[in-house]
C-alpha positions as CSV (number, residue, x, y, z in Angstrom):
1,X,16.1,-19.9,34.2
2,X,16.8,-17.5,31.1
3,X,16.0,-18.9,27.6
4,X,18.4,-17.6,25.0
5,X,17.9,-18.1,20.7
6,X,20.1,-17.5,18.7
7,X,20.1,-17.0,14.9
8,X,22.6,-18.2,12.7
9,X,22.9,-15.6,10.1
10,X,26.1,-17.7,8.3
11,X,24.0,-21.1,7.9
12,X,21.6,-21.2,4.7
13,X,18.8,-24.0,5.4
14,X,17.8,-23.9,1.5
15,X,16.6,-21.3,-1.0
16,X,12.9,-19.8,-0.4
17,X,11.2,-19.8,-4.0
18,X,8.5,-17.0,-3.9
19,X,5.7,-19.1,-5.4
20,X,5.0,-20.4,-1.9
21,X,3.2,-17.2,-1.6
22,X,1.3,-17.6,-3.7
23,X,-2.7,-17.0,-3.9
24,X,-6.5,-18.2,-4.9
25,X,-9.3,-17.1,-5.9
26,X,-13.0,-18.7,-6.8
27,X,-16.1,-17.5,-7.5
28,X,-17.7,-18.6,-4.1
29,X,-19.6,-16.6,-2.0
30,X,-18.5,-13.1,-2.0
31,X,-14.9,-13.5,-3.3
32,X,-15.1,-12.5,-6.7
33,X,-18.6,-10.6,-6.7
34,X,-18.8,-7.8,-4.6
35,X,-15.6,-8.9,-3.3
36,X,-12.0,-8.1,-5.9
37,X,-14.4,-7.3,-8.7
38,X,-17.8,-4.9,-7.8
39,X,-18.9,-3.6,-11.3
40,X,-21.2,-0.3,-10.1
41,X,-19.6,0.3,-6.4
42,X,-18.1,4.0,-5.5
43,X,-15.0,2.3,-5.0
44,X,-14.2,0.1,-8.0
45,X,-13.0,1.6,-11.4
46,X,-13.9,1.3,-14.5
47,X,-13.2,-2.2,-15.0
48,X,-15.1,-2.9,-12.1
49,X,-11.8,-4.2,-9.7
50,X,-12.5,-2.9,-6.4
51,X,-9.6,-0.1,-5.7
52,X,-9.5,-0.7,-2.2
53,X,-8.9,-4.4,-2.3
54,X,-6.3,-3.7,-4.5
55,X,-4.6,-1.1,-2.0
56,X,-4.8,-4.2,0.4
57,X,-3.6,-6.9,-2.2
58,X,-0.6,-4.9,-3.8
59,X,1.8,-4.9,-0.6
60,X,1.6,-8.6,-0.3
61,X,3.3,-9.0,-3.8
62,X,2.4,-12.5,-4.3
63,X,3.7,-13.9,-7.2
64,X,1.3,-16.5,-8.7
65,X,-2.6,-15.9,-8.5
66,X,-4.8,-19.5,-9.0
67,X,-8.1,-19.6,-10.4
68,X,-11.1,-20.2,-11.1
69,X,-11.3,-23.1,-8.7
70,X,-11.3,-25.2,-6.4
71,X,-14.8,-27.2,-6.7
72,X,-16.5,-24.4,-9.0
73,X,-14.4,-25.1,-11.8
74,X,-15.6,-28.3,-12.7
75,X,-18.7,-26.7,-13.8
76,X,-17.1,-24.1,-15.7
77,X,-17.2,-23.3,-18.7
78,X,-14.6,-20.6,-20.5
79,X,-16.5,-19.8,-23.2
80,X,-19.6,-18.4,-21.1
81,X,-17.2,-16.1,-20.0
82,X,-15.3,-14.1,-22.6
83,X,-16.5,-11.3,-25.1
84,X,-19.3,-8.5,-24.7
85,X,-20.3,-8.9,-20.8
86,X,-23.6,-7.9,-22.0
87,X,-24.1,-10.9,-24.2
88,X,-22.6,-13.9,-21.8
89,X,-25.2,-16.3,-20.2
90,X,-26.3,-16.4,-16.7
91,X,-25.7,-20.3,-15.4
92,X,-26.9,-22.1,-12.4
93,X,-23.7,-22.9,-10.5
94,X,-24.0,-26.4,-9.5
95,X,-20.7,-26.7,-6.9
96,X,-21.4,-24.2,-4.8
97,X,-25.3,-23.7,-5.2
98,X,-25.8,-20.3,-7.0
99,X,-26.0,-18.8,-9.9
100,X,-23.1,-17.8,-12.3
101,X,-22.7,-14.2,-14.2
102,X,-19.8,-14.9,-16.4
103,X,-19.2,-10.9,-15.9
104,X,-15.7,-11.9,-14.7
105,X,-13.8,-14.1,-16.7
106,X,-10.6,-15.0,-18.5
107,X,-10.3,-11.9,-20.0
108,X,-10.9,-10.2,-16.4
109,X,-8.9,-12.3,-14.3
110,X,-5.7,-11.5,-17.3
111,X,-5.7,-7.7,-16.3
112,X,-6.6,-8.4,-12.8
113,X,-3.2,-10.6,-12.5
114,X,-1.6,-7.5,-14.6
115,X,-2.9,-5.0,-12.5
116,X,-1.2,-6.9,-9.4
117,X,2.2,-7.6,-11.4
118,X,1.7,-11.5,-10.7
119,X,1.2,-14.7,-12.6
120,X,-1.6,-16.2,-13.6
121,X,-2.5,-20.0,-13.1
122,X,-5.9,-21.4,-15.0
123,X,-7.6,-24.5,-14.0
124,X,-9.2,-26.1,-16.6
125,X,-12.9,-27.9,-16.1
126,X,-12.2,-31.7,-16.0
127,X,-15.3,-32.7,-14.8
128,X,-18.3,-31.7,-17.0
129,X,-15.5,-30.3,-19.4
130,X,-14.1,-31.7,-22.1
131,X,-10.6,-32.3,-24.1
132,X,-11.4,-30.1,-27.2
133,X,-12.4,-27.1,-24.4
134,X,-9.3,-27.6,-22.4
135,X,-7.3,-27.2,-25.7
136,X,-9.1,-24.7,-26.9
137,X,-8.6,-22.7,-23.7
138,X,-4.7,-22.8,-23.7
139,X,-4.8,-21.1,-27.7
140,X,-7.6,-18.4,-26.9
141,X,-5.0,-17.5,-24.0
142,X,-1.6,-18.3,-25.7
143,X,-1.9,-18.7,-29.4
144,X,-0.2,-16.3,-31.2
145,X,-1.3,-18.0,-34.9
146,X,-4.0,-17.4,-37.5
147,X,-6.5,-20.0,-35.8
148,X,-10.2,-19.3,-34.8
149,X,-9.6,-19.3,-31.0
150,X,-6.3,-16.8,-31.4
151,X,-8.7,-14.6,-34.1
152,X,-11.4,-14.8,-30.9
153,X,-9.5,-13.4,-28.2
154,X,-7.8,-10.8,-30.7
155,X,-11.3,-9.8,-31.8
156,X,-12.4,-9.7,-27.9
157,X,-9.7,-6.5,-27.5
158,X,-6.3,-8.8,-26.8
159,X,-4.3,-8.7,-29.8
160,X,-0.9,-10.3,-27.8
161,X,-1.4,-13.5,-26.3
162,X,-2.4,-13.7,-22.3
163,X,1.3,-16.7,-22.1
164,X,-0.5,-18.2,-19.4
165,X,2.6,-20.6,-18.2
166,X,1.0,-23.0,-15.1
167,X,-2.2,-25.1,-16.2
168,X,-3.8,-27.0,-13.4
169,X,-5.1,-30.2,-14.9
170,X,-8.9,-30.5,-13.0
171,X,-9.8,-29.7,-9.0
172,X,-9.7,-32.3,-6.3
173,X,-11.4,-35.2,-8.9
174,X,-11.2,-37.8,-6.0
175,X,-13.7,-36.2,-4.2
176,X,-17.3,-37.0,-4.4
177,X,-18.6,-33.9,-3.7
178,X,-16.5,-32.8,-7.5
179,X,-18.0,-32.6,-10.4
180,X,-17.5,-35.5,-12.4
181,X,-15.0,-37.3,-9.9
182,X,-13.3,-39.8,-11.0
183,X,-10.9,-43.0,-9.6
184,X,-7.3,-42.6,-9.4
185,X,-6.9,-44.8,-12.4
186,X,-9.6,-43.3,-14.6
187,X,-8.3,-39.9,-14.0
188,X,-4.9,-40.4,-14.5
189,X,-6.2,-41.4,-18.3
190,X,-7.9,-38.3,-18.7
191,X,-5.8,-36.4,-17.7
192,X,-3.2,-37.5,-20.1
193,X,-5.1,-37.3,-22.8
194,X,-6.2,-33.8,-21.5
195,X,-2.3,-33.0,-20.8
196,X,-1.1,-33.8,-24.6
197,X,-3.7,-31.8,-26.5
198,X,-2.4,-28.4,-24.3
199,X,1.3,-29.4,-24.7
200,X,0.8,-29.7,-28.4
201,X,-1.0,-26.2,-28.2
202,X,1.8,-24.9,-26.6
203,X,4.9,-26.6,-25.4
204,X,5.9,-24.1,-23.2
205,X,3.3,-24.3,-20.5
206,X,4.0,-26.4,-17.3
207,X,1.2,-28.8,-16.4
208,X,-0.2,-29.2,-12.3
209,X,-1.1,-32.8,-12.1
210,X,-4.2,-33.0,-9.4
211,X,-2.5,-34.7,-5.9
212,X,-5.0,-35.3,-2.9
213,X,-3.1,-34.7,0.4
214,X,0.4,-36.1,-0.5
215,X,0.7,-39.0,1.4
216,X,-2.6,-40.9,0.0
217,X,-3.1,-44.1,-2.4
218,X,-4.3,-41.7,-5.1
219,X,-1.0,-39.8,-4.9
220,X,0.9,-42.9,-5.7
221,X,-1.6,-43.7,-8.6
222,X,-1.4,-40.3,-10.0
223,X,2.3,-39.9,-9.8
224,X,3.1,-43.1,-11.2
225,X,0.8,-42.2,-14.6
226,X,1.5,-38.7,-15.1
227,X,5.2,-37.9,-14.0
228,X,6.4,-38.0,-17.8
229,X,4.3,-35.2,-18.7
230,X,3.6,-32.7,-15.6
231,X,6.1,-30.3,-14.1
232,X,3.8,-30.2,-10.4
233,X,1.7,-32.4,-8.3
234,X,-0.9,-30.5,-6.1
235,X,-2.3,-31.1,-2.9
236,X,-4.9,-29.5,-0.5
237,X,-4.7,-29.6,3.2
238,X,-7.6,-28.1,5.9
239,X,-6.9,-28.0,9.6
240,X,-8.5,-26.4,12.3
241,X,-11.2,-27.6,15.7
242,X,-12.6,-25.8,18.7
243,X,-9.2,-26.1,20.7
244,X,-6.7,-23.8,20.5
245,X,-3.7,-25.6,20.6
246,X,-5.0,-27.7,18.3
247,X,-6.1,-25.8,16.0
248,X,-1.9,-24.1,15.9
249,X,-0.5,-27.5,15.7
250,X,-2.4,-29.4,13.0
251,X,-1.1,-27.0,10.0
252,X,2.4,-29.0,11.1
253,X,0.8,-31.4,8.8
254,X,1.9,-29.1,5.8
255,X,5.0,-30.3,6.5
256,X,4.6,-34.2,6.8
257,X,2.4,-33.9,3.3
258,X,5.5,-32.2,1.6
259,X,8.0,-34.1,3.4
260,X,6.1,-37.7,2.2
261,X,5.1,-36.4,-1.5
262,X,8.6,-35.4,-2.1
263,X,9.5,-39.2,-1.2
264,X,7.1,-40.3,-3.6
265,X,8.0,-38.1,-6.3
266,X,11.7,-38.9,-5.7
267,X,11.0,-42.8,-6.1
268,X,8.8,-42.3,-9.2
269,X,11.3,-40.3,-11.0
270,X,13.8,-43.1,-10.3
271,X,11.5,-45.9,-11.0
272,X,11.3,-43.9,-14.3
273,X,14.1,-42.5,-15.3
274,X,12.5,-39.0,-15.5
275,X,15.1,-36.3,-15.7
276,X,12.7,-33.2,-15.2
277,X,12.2,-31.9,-11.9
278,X,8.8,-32.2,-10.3
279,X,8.0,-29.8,-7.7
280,X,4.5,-29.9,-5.2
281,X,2.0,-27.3,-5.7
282,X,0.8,-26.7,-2.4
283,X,-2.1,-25.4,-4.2
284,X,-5.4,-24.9,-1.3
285,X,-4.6,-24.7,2.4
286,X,-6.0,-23.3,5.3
287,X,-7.7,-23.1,8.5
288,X,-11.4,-24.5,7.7
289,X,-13.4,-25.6,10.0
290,X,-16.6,-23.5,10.9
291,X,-18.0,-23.7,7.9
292,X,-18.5,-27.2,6.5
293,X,-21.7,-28.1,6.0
294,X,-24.4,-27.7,3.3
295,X,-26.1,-24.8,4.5
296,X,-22.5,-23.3,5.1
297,X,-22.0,-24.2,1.2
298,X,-25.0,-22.6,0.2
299,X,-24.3,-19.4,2.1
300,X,-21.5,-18.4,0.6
301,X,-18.6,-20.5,3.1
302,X,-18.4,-17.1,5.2
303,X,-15.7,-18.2,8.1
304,X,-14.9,-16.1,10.6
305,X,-11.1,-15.6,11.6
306,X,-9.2,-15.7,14.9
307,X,-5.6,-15.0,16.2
308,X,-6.0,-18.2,16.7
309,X,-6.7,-18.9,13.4
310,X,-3.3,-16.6,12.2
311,X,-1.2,-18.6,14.5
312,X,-1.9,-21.5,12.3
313,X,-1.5,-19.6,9.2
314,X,1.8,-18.3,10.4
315,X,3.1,-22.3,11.1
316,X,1.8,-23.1,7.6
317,X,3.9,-20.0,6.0
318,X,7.0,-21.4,7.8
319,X,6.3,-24.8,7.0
320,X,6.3,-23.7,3.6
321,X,9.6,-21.8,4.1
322,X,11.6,-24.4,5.6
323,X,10.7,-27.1,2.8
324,X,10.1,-24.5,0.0
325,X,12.6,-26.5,-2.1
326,X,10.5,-28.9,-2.6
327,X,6.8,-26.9,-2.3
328,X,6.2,-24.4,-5.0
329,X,3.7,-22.7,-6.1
330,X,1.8,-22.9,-3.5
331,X,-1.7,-21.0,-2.9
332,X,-3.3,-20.0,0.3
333,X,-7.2,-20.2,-0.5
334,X,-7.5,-17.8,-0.6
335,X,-6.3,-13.8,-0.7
336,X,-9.5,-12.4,-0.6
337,X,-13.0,-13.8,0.7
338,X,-15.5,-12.6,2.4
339,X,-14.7,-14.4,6.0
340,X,-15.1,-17.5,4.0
341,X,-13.4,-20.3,4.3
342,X,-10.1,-18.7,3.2
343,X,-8.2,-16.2,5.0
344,X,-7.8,-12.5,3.8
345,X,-9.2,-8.8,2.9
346,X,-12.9,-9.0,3.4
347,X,-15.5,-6.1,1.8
348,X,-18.7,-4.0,2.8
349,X,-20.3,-1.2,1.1
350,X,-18.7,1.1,3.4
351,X,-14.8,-0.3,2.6
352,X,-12.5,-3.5,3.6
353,X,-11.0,-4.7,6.4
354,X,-7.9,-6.8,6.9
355,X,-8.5,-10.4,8.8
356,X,-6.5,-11.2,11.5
357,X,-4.8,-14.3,8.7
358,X,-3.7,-11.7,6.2
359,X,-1.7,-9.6,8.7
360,X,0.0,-12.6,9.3
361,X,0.9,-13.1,5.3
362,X,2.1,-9.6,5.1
363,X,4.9,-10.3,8.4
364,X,5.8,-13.8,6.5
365,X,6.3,-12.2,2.9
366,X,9.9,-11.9,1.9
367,X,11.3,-8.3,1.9
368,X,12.9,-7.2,-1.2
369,X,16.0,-5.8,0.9
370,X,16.3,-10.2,1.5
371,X,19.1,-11.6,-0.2
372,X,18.8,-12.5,-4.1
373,X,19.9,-15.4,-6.1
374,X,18.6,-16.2,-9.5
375,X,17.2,-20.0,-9.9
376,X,16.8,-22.2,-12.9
377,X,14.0,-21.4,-15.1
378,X,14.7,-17.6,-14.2
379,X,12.7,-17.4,-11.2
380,X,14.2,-15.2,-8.0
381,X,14.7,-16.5,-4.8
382,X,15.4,-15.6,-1.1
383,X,17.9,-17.8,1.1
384,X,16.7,-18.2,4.4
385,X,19.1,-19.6,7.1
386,X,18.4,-20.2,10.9
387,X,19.4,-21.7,14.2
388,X,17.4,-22.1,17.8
389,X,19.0,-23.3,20.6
């Protein structure tokens, strides 16, 4: 018995937006230090980006990068990490049990996103964080007037402004293991009062409203009280076990979560009469499983991948594809760790070395020979089409 499929070259399935491919980093483990920035190593520049994690980063052209969390950024605090490197504080850093340098920060991640031709989107800190540092974040990036956070980044070497466009509106606040997490209700309030301070900063930026999985109670809550004001809703999703198979066939979940938050976003905007899109922001997914406990945490999260492990990532990257109408930006956490819980180029004195997950990203990644359409708000797509039989 022969087993023939076909493609269908002539039927379009729906337009691939490139965000999907998106990226994250976080100052966990050896992600950031020693990892895409290694101030002192033979093979870093001046700046201190590591040159060969670049070389490994640059082919995968992802379009939007995420930081600087995840869990750590509900700790974080901007302002320890802009101006003289020399002069910022050294924090304990409570999320992820280590100690904080500051030596890469806003200013760093900018011409880090620059030096890989992609987007930046910022996070702000609502857990130990507060309104007036959220705002004043969005004009030290964006605000091009005579005000004492513009005059601060302009005196920090940046005379333009950063136009940082996505704003993520806190990390994963229903979980208890966040900073300062919060009910469904209570965030929602927050959150609203931290999403009108950055609007009135600047009216151009799109907000990332803080989702759970998709399909949860908290979804519904946070939908409900913030579809007026933000242009995404994220979610996070972590498969992965011991078997094999089902470790390939959990990340199928990606799917259900977009397929059931795209319901709920549907009925809110009707409920509401809201005439602005809302897309998901598949923001954090991966395989994750090895590395969960506190000891784990402490240690940096240094998972170890499989081809296992890139079968999954492969079914999450055409999940992705297949309801990318509905599912951008999103961010697999993350491009670069050290074996850690996210998939990616990994580092060592002696060089880098590609994970078995990130050979998958680079197959998956849309060509630029792929056909070109140009979508509202001036982003490019790819159409995909298919058929099996």
């Amino acid at each position: 018995m022969t087993t023939r499929i076909a493609i269908d070259l002539r039927r379009r399935l729906g337009t691939v937006d490139p965000r999907i491919f998106g990226q994250f980093i976080e100052h966990l483990g050896r992600c950031i230090y020693g990892g895409i920035y290694d101030e002192g190593s033979p093979r870093s520049d001046a700046r201190g980006f590591r040159l060969d994690v670049l070389e490994a980063a640059r082919p995968l052209r992802f379009p939007v990068l995420r930081w600087p969390g995840g869990n750590f950024v509900s700790g974080y605090h901007w302002l320890d990490g802009v101006g003289p490197k020399d002069a910022r504080p050294r924090r304990s850093e409570l999320a992820w049990y280590a100690e904080e340098s500051n030596r890469f920060g806003t200013n760093e991640f900018i011409e880090y996103c620059r030096e890989l031709g992609t987007e930046p989107i910022i996070c702000v800190n609502m857990g130990s964080g507060t309104m007036d540092e959220a705002q004043a974040w969005v004009e030290y990036c964006n605000g091009t007037g005579d005000t004492s956070w513009a005059n601060l980044r302009r005196s920090h070497g940046y005379p333009e402004p950063h136009r940082v466009r996505y704003w993520g509106l806190g990390n994963e606040m229903y979980g208890g293991w966040q900073i300062g997490s919060l009910e469904a209700h209570d965030y929602v309030k927050k959150a609203r009062a931290f999403g009108m301070v950055m609007k009135r900063t600047d009216p151009s930026i799109q907000l990332v409203g803080c989702g759970l999985n998709g399909w949860s109670q908290w979804d519904e809550v946070v939908l409900d009280g913030l579809a007026e004001m933000v242009d995404f809703h994220s979610i996070h999703l972590y498969t992965g076990g011991v078997d094999h198979y089902t470790t390939v066939m959990q990340s199928h979940q990606a799917e259900r979560a977009v397929r059931i938050c795209a319901a709920l976003i549907e009925r809110v905007r009707h409920m509401r009469q809201i005439a602005h899109p809302i897309h998901i922001a598949f923001d954090e997914w991966n395989v994750w499983w090895r590395t969960r406990s506190h000891a784990d945490r402490v240690g940096g999260v240094e998972e170890r991948y499989t081809l296992t492990d890139a079968l999954a990532v492969a079914t999450y990257l055409h999940g992705s594809s297949t309801r990318s109408p509905r599912s951008s930006p999103a961010a697999r956490a993350s491009f670069y760790r050290r074996s850690t819980i996210r998939s990616g180029s990994t580092p060592s004195t002696r060089g880098r070395w590609r994970s078995t997950c990130t050979w998958t990203g680079r197959s998956t990644r849309c060509r630029p020979s792929a056909r070109r359409t140009r979508a509202a708000g001036g982003c490019t797509t790819s159409r995909i089409s298919g058929r099996s039989r």
